[in-house]
Rosetta silent file (secondary structure, phi, psi, omega in degrees, C-alpha in Angstrom):
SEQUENCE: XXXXXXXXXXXXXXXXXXXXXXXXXXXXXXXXXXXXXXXXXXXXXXXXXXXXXXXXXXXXXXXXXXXXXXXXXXXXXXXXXXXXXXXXXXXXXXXXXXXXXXXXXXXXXXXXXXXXXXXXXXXXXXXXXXXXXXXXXXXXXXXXXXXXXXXXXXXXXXXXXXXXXXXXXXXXXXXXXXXXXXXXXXXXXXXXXXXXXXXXXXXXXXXXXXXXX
SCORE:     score description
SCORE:     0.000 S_00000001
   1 L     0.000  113.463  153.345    8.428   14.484    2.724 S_00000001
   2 E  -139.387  158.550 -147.416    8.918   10.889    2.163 S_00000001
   3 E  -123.515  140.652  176.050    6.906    8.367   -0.163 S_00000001
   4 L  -122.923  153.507  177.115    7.850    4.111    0.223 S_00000001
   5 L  -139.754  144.223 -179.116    7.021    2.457   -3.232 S_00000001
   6 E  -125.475  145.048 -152.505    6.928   -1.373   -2.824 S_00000001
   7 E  -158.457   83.350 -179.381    8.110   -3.745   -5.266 S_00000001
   8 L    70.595 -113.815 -154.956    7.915   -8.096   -4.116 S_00000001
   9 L  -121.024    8.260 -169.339    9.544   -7.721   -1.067 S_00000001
  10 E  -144.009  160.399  177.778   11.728   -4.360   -1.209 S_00000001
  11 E  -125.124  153.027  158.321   11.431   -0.932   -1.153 S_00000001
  12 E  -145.543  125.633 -176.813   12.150    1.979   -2.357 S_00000001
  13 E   -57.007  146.651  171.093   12.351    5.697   -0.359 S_00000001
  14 E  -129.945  116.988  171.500   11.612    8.829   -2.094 S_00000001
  15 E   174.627  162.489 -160.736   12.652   11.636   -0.174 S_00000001
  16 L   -37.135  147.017  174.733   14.127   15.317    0.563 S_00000001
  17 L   -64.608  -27.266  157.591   17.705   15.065    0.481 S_00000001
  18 L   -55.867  -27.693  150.073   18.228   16.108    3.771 S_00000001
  19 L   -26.614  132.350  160.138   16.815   12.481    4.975 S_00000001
  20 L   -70.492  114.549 -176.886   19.199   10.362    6.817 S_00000001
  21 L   -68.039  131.860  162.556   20.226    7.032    4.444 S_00000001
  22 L   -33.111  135.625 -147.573   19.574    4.138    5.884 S_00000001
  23 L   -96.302  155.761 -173.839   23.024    2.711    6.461 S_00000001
  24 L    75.340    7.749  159.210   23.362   -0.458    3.647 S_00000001
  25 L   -98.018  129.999  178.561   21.203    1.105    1.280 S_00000001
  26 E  -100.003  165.431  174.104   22.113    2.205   -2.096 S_00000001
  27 E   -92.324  166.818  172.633   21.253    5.810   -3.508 S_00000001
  28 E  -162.913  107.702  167.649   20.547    7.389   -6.408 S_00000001
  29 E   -60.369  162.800  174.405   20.598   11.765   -5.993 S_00000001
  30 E  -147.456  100.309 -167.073   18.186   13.602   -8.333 S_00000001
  31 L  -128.373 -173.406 -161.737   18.989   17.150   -8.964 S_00000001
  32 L   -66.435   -0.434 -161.662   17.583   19.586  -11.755 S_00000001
  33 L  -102.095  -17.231 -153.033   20.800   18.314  -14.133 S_00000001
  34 L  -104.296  118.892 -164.508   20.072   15.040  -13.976 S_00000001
  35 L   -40.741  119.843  146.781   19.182   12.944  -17.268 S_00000001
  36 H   -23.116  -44.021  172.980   16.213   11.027  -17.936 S_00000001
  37 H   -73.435  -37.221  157.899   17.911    7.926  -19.153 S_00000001
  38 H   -76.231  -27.284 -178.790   19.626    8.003  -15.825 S_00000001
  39 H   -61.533  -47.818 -163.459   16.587    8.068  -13.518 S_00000001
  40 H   -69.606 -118.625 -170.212   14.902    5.172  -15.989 S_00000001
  41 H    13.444  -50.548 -179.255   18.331    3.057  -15.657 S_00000001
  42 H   -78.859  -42.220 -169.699   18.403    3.256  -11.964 S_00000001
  43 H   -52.251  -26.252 -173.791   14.732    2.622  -11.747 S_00000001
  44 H   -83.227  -55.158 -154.392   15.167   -0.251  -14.264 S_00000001
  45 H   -70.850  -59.353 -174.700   18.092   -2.094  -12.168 S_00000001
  46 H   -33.181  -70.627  163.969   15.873   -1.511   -9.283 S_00000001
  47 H   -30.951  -52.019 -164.563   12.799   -3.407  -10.295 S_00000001
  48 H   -60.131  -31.413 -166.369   15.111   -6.076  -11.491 S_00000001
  49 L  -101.503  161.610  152.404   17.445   -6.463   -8.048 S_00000001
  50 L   -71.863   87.580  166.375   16.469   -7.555   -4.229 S_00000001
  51 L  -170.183  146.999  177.783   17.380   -4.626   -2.750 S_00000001
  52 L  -125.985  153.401 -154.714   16.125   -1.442   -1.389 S_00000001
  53 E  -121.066  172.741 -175.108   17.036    2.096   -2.473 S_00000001
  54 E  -130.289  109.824  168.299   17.060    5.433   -1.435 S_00000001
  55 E  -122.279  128.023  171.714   16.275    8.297   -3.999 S_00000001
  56 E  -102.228  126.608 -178.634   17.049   11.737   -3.173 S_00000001
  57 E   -89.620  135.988 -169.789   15.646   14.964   -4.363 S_00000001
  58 L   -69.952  -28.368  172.112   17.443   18.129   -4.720 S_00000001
  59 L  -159.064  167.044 -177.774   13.647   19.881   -3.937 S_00000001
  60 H   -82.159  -16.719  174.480   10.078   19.013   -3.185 S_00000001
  61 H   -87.489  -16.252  175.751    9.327   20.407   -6.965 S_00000001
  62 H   -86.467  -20.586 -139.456   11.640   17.676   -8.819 S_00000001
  63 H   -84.828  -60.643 -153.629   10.563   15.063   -5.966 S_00000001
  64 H   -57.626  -33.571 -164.427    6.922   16.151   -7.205 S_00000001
  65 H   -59.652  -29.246 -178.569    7.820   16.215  -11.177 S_00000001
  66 H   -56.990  -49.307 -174.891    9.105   12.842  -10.385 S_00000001
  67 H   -59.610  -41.358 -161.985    5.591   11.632   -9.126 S_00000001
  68 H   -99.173  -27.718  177.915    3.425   13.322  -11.909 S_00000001
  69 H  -128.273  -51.355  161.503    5.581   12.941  -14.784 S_00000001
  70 H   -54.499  -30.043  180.000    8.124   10.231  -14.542 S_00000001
  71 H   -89.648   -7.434 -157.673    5.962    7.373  -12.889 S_00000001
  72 H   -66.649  -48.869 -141.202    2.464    8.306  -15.236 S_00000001
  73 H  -100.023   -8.012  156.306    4.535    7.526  -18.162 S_00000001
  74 H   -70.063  -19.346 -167.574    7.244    4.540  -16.840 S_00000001
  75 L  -138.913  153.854  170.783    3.933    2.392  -15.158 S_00000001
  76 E   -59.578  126.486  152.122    0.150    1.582  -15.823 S_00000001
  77 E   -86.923  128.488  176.126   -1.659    3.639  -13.004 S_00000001
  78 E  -121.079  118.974  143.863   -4.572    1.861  -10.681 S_00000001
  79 L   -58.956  124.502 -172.323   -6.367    3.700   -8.075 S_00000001
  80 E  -139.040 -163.679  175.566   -7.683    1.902   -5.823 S_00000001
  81 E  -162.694  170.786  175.409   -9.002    2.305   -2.067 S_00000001
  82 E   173.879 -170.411 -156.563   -9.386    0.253    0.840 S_00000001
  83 E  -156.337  145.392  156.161   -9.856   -0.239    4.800 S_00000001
  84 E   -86.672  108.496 -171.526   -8.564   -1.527    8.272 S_00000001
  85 E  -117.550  146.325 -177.276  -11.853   -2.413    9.426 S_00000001
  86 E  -149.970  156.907  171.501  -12.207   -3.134   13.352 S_00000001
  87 L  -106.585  178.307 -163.227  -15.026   -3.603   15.717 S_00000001
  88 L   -74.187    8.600 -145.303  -16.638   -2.701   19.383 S_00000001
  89 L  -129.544   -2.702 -161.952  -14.461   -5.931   20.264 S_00000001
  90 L    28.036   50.759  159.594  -11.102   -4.432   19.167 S_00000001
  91 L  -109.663  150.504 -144.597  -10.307   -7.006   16.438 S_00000001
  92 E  -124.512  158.206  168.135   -9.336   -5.885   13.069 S_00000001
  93 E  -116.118  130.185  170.694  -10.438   -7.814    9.540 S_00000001
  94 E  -119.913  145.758  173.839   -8.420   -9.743    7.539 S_00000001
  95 E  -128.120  155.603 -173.283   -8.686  -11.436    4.320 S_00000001
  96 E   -71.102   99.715 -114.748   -6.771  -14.647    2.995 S_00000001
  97 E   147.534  119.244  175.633   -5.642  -14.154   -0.881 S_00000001
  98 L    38.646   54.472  166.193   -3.221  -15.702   -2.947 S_00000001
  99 L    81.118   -8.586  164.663   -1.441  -17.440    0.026 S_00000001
 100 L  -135.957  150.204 -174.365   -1.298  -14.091    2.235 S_00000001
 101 L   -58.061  136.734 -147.995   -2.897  -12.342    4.632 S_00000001
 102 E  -144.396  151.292  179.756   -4.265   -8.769    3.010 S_00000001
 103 L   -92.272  154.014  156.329   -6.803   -5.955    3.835 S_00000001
 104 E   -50.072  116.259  165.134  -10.343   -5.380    1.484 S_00000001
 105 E  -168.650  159.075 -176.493   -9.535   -3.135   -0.758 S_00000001
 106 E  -142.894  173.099  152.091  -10.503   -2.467   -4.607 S_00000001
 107 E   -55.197  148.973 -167.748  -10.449   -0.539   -7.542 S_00000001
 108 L  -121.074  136.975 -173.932  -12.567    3.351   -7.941 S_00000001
 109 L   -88.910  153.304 -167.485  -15.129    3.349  -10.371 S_00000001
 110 L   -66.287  136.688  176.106  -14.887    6.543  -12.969 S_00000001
 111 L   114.660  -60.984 -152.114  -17.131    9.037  -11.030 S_00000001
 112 L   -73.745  161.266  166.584  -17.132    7.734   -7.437 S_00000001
 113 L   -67.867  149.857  168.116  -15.893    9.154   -4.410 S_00000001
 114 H   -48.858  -78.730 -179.229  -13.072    8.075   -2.893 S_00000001
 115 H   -33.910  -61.244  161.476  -14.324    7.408    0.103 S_00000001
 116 H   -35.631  -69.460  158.873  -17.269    5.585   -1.242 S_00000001
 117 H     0.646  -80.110 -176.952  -15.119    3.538   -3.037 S_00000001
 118 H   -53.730  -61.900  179.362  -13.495    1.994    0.018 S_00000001
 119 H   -43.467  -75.972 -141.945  -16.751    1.067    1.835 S_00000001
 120 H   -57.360  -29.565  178.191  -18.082   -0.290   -1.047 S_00000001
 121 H   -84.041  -29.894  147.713  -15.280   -2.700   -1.741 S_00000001
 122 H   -46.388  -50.131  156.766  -14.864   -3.543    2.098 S_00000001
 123 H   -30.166  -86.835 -153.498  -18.740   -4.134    1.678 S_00000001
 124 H   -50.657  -37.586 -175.492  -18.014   -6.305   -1.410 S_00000001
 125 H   -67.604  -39.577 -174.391  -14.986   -8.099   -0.022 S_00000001
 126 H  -130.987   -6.822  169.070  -15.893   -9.601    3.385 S_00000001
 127 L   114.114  -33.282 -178.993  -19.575   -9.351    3.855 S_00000001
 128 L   -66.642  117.803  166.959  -19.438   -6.578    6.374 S_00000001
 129 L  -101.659  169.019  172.470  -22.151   -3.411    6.227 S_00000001
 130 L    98.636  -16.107 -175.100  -22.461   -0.625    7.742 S_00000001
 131 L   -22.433  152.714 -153.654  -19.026    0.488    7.820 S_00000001
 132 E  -136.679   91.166 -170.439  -18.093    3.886    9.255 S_00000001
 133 E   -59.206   58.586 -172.754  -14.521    5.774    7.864 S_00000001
 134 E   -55.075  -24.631  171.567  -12.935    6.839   11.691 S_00000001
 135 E  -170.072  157.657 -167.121   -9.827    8.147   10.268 S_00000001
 136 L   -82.835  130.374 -178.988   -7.775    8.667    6.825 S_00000001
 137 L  -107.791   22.274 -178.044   -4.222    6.122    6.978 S_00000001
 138 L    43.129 -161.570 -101.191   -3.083    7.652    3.561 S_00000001
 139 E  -111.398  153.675  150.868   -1.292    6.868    0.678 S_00000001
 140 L  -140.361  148.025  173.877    0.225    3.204   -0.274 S_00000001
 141 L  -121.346  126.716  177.077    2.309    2.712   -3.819 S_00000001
 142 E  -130.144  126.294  152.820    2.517   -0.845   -4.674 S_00000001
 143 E  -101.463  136.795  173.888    3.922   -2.496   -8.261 S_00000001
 144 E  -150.134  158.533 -147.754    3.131   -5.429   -9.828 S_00000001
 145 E   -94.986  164.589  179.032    3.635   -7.022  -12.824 S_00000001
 146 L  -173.430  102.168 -170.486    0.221   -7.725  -15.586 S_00000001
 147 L    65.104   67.481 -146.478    0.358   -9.043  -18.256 S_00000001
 148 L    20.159   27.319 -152.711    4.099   -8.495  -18.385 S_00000001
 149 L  -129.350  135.986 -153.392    3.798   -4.837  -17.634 S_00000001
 150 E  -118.494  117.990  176.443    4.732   -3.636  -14.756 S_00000001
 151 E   -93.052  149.468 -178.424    1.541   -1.295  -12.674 S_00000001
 152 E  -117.786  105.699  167.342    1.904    1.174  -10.161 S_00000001
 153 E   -87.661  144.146  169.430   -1.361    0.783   -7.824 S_00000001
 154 L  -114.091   68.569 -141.674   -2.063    3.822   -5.671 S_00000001
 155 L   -80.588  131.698  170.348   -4.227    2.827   -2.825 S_00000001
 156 E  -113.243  136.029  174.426   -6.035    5.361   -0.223 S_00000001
 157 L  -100.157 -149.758 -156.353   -7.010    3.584    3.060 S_00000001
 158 L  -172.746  134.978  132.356   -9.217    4.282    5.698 S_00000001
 159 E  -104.193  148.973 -171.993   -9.887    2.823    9.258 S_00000001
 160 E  -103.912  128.071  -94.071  -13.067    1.629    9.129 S_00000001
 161 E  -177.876  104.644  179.581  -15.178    1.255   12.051 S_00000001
 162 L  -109.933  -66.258  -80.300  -18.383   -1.487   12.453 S_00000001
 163 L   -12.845  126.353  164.774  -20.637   -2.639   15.067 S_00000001
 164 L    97.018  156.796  177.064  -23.174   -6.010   15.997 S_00000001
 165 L   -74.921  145.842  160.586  -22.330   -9.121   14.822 S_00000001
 166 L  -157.769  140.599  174.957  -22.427  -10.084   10.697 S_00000001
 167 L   -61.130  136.866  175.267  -21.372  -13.135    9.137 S_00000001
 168 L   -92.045  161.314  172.241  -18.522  -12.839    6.980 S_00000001
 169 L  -127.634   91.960 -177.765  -18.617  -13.371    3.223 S_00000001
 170 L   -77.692  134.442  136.733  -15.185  -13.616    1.533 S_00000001
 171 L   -21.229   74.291  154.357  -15.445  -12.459   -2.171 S_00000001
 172 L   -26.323  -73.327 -171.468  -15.111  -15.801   -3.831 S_00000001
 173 L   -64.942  -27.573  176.413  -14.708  -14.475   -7.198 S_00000001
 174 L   -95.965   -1.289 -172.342  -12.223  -12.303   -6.395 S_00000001
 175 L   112.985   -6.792 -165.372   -9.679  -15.236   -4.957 S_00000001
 176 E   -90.902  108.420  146.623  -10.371  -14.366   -1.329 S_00000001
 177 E   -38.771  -46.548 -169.446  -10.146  -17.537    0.591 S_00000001
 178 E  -172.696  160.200  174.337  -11.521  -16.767    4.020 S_00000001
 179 E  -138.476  152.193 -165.612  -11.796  -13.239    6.007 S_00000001
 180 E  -156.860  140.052  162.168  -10.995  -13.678    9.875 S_00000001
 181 E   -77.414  120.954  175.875  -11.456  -11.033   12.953 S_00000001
 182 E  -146.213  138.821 -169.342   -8.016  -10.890   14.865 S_00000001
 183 L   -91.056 -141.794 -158.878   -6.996   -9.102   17.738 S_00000001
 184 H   -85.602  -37.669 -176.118   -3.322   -7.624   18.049 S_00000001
 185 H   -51.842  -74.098 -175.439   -2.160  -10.933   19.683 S_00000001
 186 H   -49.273  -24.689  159.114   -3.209  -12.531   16.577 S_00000001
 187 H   -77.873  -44.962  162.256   -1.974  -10.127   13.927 S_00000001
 188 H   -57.516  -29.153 -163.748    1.272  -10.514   15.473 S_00000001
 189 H  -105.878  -16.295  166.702    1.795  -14.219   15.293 S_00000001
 190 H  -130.645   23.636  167.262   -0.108  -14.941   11.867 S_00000001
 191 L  -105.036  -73.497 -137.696   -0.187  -11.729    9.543 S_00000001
 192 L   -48.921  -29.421  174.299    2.694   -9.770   10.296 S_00000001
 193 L  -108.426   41.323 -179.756    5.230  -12.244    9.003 S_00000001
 194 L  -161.529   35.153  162.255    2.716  -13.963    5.865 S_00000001
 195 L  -149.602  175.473  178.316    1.513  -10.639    4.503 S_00000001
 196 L   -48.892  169.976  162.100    2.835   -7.433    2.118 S_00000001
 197 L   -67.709  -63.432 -155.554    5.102   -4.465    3.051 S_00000001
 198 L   -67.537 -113.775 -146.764    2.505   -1.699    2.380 S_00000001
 199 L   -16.582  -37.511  166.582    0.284   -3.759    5.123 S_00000001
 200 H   -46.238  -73.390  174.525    2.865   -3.826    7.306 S_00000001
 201 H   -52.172  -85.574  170.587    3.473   -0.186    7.041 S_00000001
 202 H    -9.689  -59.255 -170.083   -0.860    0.505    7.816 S_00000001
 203 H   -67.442  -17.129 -160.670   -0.358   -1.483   10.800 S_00000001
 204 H   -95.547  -21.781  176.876    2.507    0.401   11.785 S_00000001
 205 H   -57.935  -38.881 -160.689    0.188    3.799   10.619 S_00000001
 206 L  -136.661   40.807  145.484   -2.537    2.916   13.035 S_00000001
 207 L    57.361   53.012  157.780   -0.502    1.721   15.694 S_00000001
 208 L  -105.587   -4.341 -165.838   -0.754   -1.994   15.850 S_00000001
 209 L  -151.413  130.065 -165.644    2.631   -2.355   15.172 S_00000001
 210 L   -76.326  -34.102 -179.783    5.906    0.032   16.367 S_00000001
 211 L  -144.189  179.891  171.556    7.712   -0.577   13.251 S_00000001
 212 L   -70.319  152.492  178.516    7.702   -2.717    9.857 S_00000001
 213 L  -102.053    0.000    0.000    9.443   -6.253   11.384 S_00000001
């Protein structure tokens, strides 16, 4: 099992101890002995530093205790959902936001479906209906700071799957500059190096991309 949590421009793995480290990466073990105060303290330098980490669990039940009880109560949680949307033309949608390129994605209303969720804020984001879910691309953990507080959004994607022409409409109001269809030639030369990690990592999920660059 391993989980990437993104932070600016670095990461950091969560996984079974048995994992290979990434050579040039520092660690931080986690076994049943090991102190609260140390887990916040490395977690704390982490945020603070450039650098990406490795933290290894002693089992898949501390890995989990980590997830369920150490991040609820270090970070704000936001659920959110969102989509790789492509057409019978095999070009994918992108939208334009706060100087980089970014997938549709939103918050889940108290109630809602998951799934639902994601259409409707694909819907909401770029203009496109009709949308279709073709396959689940899992899990993303991204932090960012609000209102000097630092949130852990947990995003589920989706590719999403359209037909027929529709005009796009970026979602003014939310900050979105422009939404643009681009095929893989085009995702290589003006997303992949102007957009997030956890995007990166999708593309590399649904095989537009062999690795993160």
């Amino acid at each position: 099992m391993e989980i990437e949590i993104y932070h600016l421009n670095k990461t950091m793995f969560l996984c079974d101890k048995n994992v290979k480290q990434s050579t040039g990466c520092k660690y931080f073990y986690i076994h049943s002995n090991t102190s609260f105060s140390e887990i916040e303290n490395f977690v704390q330098w982490w945020l603070e530093e450039n650098e990406n980490v490795w933290m290894f669990f002693e089992s898949n039940k501390i890995m989990m205790s980590f997830l369920m009880m150490y991040l609820p109560n270090k970070f704000k949680l936001v659920y959110a959902a969102g989509g790789l949307i492509n057409d019978e033309k095999n070009r994918y949608l992108f939208i334009f936001k706060k100087d980089y390129w970014d997938l549709p994605k939103g918050k889940i209303d108290k109630g809602e479906r998951i799934q639902d969720a994601g259409i409707r804020e694909c819907e909401e984001e770029t203009g496109v209906p009709n949308l279709s879910i073709q396959k689940n691309l899992g899990l993303t953990y991204h932090i960012f700071h609000e209102n000097k507080n630092y949130v852990l959004k947990i995003t589920q994607w989706y590719l999403m799957h359209t037909v027929g022409h529709h005009p796009l409409v970026p979602q003014r109001e939310e900050g979105i500059e422009k939404a643009e269809w681009m095929n893989i030639q085009d995702i290589q030369k003006e997303v992949v190096n102007n957009t997030y990690l956890s995007v990166r990592e999708l593309l590399v999920r649904a095989g537009l991309l062999s690795e993160k660059v």
